[in-house]
C-alpha positions as CSV (number, residue, x, y, z in Angstrom):
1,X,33.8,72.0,72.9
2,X,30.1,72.9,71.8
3,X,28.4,75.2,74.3
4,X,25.3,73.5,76.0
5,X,22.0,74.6,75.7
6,X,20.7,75.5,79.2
7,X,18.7,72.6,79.6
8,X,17.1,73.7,83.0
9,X,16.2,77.3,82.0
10,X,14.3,76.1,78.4
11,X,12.3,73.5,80.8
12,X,11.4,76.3,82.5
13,X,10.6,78.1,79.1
14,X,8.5,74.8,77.7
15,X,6.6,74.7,81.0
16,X,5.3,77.4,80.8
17,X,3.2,77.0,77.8
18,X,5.0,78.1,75.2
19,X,3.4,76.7,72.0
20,X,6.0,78.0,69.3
21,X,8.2,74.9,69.9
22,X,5.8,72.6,69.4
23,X,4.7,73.5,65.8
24,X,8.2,72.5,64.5
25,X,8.0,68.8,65.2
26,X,9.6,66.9,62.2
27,X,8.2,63.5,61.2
28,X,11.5,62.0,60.8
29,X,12.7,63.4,64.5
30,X,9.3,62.5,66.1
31,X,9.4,58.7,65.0
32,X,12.8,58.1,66.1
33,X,11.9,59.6,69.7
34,X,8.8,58.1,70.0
35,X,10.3,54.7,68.3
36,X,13.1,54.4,71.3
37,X,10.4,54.3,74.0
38,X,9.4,50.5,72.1
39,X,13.5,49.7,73.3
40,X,13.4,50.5,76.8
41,X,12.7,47.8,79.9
42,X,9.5,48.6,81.9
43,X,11.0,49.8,84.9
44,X,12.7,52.9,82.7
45,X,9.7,53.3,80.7
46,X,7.6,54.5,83.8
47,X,9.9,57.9,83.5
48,X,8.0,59.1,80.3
49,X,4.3,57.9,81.3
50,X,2.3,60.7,80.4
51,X,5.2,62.3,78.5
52,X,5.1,60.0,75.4
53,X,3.7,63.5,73.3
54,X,6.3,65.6,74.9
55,X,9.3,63.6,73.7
56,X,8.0,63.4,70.0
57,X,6.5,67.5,70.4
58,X,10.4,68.7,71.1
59,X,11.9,66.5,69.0
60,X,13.0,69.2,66.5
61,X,13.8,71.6,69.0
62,X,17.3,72.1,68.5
63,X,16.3,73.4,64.8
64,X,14.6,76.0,66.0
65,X,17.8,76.8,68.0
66,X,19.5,78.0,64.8
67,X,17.2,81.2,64.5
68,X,19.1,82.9,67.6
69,X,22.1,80.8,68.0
70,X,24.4,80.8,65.2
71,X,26.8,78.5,66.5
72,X,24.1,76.0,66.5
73,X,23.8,74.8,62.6
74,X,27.3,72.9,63.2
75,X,26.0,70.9,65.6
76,X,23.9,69.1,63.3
77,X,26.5,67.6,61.2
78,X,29.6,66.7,60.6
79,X,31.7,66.8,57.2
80,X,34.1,64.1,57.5
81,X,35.5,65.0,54.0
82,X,38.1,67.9,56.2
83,X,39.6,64.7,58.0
84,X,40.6,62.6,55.1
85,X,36.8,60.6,55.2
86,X,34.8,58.9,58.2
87,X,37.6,56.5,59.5
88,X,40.0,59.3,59.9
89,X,37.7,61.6,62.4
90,X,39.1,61.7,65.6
91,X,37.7,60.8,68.7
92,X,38.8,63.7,70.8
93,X,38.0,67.7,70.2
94,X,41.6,68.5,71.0
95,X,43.0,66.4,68.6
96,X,40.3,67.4,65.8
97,X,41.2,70.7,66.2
98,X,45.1,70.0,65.8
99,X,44.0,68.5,62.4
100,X,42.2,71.0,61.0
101,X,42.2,73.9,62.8
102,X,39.9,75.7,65.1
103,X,37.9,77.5,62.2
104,X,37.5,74.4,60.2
105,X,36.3,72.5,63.3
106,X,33.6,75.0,64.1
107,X,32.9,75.3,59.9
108,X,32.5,71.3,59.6
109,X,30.4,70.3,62.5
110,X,30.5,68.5,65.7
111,X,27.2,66.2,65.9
112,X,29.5,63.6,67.5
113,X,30.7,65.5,70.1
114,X,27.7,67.0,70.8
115,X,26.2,63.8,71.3
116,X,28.6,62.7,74.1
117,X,27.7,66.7,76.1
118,X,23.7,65.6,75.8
119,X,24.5,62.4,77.3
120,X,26.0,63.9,80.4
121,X,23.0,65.9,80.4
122,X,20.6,62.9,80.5
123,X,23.1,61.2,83.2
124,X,22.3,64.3,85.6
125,X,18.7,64.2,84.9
126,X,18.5,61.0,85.4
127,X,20.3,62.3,89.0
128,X,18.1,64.7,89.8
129,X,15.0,62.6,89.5
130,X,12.6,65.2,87.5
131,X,10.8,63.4,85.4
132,X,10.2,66.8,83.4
133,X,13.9,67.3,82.8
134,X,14.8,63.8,81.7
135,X,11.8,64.0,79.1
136,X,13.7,67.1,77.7
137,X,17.1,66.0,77.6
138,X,16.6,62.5,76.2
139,X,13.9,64.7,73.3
140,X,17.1,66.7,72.8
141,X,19.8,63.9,73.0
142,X,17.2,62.0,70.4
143,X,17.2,65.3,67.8
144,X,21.2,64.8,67.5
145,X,21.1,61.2,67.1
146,X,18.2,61.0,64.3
147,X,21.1,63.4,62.8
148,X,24.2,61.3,63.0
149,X,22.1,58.7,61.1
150,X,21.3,60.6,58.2
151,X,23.5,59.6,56.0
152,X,23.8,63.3,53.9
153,X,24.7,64.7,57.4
154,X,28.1,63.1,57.2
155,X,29.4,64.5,54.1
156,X,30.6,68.1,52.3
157,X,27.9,67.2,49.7
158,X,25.4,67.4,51.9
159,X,22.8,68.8,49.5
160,X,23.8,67.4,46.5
161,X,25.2,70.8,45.7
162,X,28.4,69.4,44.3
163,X,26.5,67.2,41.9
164,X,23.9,69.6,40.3
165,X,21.2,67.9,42.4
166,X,20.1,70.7,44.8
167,X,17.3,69.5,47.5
168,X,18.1,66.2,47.5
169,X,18.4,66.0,51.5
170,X,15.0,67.3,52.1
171,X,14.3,65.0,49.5
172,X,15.2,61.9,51.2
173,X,14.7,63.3,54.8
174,X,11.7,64.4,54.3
175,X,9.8,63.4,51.2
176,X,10.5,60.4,51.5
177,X,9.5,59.9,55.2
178,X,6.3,61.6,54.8
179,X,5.2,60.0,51.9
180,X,5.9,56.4,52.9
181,X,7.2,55.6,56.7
182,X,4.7,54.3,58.9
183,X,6.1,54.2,62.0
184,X,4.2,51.1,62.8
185,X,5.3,49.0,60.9
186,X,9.8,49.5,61.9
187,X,10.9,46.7,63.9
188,X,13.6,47.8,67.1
189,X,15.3,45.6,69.6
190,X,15.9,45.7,73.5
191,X,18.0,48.6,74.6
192,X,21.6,47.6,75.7
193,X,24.8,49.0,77.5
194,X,27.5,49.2,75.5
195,X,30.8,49.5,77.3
196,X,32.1,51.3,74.1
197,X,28.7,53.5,73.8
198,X,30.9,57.1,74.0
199,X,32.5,55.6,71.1
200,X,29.5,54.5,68.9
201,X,28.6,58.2,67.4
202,X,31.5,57.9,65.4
203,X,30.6,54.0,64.4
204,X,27.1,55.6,63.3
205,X,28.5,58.8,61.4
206,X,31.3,56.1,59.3
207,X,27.5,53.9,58.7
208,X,26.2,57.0,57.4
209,X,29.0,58.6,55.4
210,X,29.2,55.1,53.4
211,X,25.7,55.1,52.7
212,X,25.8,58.8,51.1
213,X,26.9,57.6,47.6
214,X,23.6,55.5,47.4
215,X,21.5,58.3,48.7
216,X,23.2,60.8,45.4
217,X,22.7,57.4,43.1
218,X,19.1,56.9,43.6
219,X,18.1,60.6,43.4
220,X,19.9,60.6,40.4
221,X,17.9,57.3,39.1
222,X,14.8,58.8,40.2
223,X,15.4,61.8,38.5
224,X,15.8,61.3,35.0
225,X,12.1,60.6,34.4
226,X,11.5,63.8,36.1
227,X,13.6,66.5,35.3
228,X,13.9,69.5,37.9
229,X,10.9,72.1,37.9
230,X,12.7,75.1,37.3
231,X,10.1,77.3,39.7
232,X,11.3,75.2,42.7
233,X,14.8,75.7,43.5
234,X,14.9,73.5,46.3
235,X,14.0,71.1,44.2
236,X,11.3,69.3,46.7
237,X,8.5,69.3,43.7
238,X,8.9,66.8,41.6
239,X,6.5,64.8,39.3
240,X,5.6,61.6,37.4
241,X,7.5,58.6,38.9
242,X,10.1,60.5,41.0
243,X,8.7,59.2,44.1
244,X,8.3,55.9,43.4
245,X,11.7,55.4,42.0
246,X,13.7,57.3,44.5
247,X,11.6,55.3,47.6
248,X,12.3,52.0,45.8
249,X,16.1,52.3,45.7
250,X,16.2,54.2,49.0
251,X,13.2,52.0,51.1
252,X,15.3,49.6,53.3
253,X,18.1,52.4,53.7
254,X,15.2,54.9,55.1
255,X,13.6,52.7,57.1
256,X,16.8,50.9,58.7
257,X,18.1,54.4,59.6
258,X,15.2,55.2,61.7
259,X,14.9,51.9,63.1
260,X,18.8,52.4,64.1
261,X,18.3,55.9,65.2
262,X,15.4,54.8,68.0
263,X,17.9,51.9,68.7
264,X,20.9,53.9,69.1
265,X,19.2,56.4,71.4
266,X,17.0,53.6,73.5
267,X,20.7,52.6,74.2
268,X,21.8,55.9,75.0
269,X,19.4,56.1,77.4
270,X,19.2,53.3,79.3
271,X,23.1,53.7,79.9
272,X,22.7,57.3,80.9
273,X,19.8,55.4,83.7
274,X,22.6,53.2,84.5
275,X,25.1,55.6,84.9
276,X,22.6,57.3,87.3
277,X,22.3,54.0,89.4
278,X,19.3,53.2,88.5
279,X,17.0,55.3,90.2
280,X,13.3,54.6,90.5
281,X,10.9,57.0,89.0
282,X,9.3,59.2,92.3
């Protein structure tokens, strides 16, 4: 299984001022954490009065994980490609492993199963009643889920490097969301249990790794009326009607995703309170 971050020892970290963290929020991240807070009932809102800034500020923290922990990249993904494809990911680590091996497990990612750990985490926050801690674990929890729904995260191809179209994810992750999404205006519903929740990472990684192909077939579109500038190897600089070509075919798919992230994770959360036993904010 993943190893856990120590949740209770980088509270302890944030609290006391440090202000590196906090430079790395991600747009993308911060609307889907501060999105969820529109899905939750009053009574479970009250927790994050006052802390509305804080869940969007550490949205991106587990990013900045990766510069000391380099078993951390994996957790952001997974490749479903080592499995056979989306369907055929199983649903337990043990049984992953004894499919592909230890090595390839590690090398492929574990976003799913790193979703279930931060869960826990949330349910014994929710436990110990400190408002600071549940703030952190549900920013963290969020970071993971904003990943499962990013449709690039579920596949080998993840940066178009197999097709000759290098930078497309921070292309669509990022350009795109910076240029155009207004958090505004993206429409969530209630948060709900789900009797089946554990289940529903995989349900969002097999919604993800179907929408891929689309993702590759509008930067494609987009990008024969601006061919790659050969100074930018990331390929995030592009010109003439690249933008507006690539956001029309990818608009609804962009916008739905974040609205399903916040969803996803206002659900998360509210059965993670549940689980608790619905404790009052003190």
């Amino acid at each position: 299984m993943p190893v856990k971050p120590r949740i209770i020892g980088f509270i302890a970290c944030v609290l006391c001022g440090s202000g590196l963290l906090q430079a790395w929020g991600d747009k993308g991240h911060r609307i889907v954490n501060g999105t969820m807070l529109r899905t939750l009932p009053p009574e479970l809102r009250a927790y994050y009065a006052g802390r509305e800034d804080f869940l969007r500020d550490h949205a991106s923290d587990p990013d900045t994980w990766r510069n000391h922990d380099r078993k951390e990249s994996p957790r952001h993904f997974l490749d479903t490609e080592v499995y056979g494809g989306a369907e055929k990911v199983p649903l337990e680590v043990e049984q992953a492993i004894q499919q592909v091996g230890r090595e390839e497990f590690i090398k492929n990612g574990q976003v799913t199963w790193v979703i279930q750990d931060r869960w826990k985490d949330l349910v014994e926050a929710f436990q110990s009643g400190d408002r600071d801690r549940i703030a952190l674990a549900t920013a963290i929890l969020g970071h993971y889920v904003g990943d499962v729904h990013v449709p690039l995260h579920s596949s080998r191809n993840h940066d178009g490097q197999e097709t000759g179209q290098r930078g497309v994810h921070v292309r669509w992750e990022t350009g795109l969301v910076e240029r155009y999404v207004v958090e505004s205006e993206l429409k969530v519903r209630p948060a709900k249990v789900d009797p089946d929740l554990m289940k529903a990472p995989w349900k969002w990684l097999r919604e993800s790794y179907v929408l891929a192909p689309k993702v590759l077939a509008s930067d494609k579109e987009a990008d024969r009326t601006t061919p790659m500038d050969p100074n930018n190897h990331r390929g995030t600089r592009k010109e003439g009607a690249y933008w507006t070509i690539f956001w029309a075919g990818q608009r609804e798919t962009v916008k739905q995703r974040l609205e399903q992230s916040a969803e996803s994770l206002g659900d998360l959360v509210l059965s993670a309170w549940v689980r608790a036993g619905k404790p009052l904010p003190k």
